[in-house]
C-alpha positions in Angstrom: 8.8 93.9 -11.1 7.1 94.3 -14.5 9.4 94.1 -17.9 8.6 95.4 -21.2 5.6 93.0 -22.8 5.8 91.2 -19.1 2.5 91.8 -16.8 2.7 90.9 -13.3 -1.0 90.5 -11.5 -1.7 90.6 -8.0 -5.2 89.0 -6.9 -6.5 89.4 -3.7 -9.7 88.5 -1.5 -11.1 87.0 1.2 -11.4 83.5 2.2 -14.1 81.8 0.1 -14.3 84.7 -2.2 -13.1 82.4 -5.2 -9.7 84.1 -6.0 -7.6 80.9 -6.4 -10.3 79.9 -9.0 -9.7 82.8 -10.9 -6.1 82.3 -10.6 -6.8 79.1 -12.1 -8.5 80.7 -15.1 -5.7 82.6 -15.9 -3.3 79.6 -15.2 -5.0 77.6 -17.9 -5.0 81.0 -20.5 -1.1 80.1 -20.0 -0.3 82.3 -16.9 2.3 81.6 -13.9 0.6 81.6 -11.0 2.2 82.0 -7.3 0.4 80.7 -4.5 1.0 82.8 -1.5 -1.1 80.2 0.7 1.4 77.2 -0.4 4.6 79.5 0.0 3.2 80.1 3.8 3.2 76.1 3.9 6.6 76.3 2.9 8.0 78.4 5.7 6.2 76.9 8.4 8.4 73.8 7.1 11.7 75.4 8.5 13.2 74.5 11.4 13.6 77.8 12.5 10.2 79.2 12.3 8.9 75.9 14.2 10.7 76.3 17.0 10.1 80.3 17.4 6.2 79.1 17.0 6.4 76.6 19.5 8.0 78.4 22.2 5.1 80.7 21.7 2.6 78.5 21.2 3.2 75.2 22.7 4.1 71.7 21.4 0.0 71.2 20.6 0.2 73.2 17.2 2.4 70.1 16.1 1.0 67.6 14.4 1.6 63.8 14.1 3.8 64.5 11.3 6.3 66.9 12.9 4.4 69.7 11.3 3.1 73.0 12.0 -0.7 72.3 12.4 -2.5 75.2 10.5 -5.8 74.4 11.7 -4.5 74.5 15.3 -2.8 77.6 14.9 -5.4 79.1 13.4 -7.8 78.2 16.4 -5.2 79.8 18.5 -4.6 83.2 16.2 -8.0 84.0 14.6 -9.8 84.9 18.1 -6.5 86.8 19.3 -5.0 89.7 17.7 -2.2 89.9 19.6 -0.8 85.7 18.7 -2.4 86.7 15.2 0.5 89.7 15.1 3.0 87.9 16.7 2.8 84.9 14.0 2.6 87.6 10.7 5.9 88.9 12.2 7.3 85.3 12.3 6.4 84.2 9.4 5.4 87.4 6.4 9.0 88.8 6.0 9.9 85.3 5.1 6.7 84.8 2.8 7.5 88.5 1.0 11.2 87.1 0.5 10.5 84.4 -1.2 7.2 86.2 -3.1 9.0 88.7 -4.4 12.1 86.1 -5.8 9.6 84.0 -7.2 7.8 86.8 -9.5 11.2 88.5 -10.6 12.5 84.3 -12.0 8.8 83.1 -13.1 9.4 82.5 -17.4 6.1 83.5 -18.3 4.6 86.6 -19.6 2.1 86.8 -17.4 2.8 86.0 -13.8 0.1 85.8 -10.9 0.0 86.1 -7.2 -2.7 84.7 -5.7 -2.6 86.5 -2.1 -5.4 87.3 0.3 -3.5 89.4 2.3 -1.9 91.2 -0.7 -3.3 94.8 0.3 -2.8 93.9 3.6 1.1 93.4 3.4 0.9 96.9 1.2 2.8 95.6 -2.4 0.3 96.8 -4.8 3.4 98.6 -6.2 4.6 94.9 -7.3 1.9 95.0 -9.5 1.0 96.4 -13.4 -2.8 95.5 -12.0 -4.2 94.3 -8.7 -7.6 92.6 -8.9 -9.8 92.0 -5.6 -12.4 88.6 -5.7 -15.2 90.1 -3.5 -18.8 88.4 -2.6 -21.2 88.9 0.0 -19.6 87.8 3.8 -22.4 84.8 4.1 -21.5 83.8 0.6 -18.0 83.4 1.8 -18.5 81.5 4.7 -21.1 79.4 2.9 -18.7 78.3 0.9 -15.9 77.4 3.4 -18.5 75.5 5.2 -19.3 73.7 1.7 -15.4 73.3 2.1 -15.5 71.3 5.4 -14.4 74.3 7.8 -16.4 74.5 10.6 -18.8 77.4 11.2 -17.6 79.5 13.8 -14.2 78.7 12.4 -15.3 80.1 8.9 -16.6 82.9 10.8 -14.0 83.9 12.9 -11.1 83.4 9.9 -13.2 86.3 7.3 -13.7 88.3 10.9 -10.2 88.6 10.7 -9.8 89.9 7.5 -10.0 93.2 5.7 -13.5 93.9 4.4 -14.0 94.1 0.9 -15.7 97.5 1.2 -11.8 98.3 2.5 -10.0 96.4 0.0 -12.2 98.0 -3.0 -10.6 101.2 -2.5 -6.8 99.8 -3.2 -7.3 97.5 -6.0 -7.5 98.4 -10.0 -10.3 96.0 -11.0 -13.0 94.5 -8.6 -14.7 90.9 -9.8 -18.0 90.2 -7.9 -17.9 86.4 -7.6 -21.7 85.4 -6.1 -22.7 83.3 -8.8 -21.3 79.4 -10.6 -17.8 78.9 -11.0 -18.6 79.0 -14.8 -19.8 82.8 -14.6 -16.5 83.1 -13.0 -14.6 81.4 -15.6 -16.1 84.0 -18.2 -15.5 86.9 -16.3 -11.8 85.5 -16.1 -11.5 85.2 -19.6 -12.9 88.6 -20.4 -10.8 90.2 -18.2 -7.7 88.4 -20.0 -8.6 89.6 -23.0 -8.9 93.5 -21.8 -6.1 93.5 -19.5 -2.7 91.0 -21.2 -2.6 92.6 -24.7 
């Protein structure tokens, strides 16, 4: 989905692992960024997909609001891998639909998707580079605790996902995010600098 002079970036990584900051870097170096997280937000919003989730799920996942409860579903999904498959086959195609439009109409030169399950959904051919955020697992979940999640929540949610020592083997350039959000934010910037020329 690249042009000529047009770089399209996928970043990856686990929960906690600081990948939406670096998005962020990049954001305010004048990149568009995507947010695969809000677009899953979005599609839990249609009337469709709520009532397909509800049959399965029950009328607790809905909140006060009329909305999807993520934090209930995701009590519900991260300690089954049988719900967990039934809701990515729900509610991904949708997500990759509306991914993929998003990247091929975004104006700027430099367009990011920030995705943690971007190697999981296997669209690293989207990409001119695909970056992974990696840290150590209690870093992660140290974080997300910091974040308000509760600990065997935290746990159980980077359980779930693919471990970095995985994801390393699919992705261009690996950034190893233990240390201050401002020794992020200079890694950020250096990679800029090597990779949007």
């Amino acid at each position: 989905m690249a042009g000529k002079g047009r770089f399209v970036i996928g970043i990856a990584g686990n929960a906690g692992s600081g990948k939406s900051e670096l998005a962020q870097v990049f954001k305010d170096l004048g990149a568009g960024v995507i947010s695969a997280d809000r677009i899953g937000w979005e599609v839990l919003k249609q009337e469709s997909v709520k009532e397909r989730l509800v049959k399965k799920f029950g009328q607790s996942i809905i909140d006060a609001r009329g909305e999807v409860s993520r934090r209930c579903l995701g009590r519900l999904v991260f300690c089954n891998p049988l719900l967990r498959r039934y809701l990515d086959r729900v509610v991904h195609p949708e997500m990759l639909a509306r991914i993929k439009q998003r990247i091929r109409s975004c104006p700027r030169r430099v367009v990011i998707l920030d995705a943690a399950l971007l190697f999981d959904w296997k669209i690293e051919k989207w990409f001119d580079w695909t970056i992974l955020v990696a840290a150590p697992q209690s870093v992660k979940q140290g974080r997300l605790v910091k974040n308000g999640l509760p600990r065997e929540l935290a746990r159980r949610l980077l359980h779930g996902q693919m471990k970095d020592r995985v994801a390393r083997r699919k992705a261009d350039i690996v950034v190893r995010n233990t240390g201050s959000l401002g020794e992020l934010k200079v890694q950020g910037r250096k990679l800029w600098r090597g990779i949007v020329r």
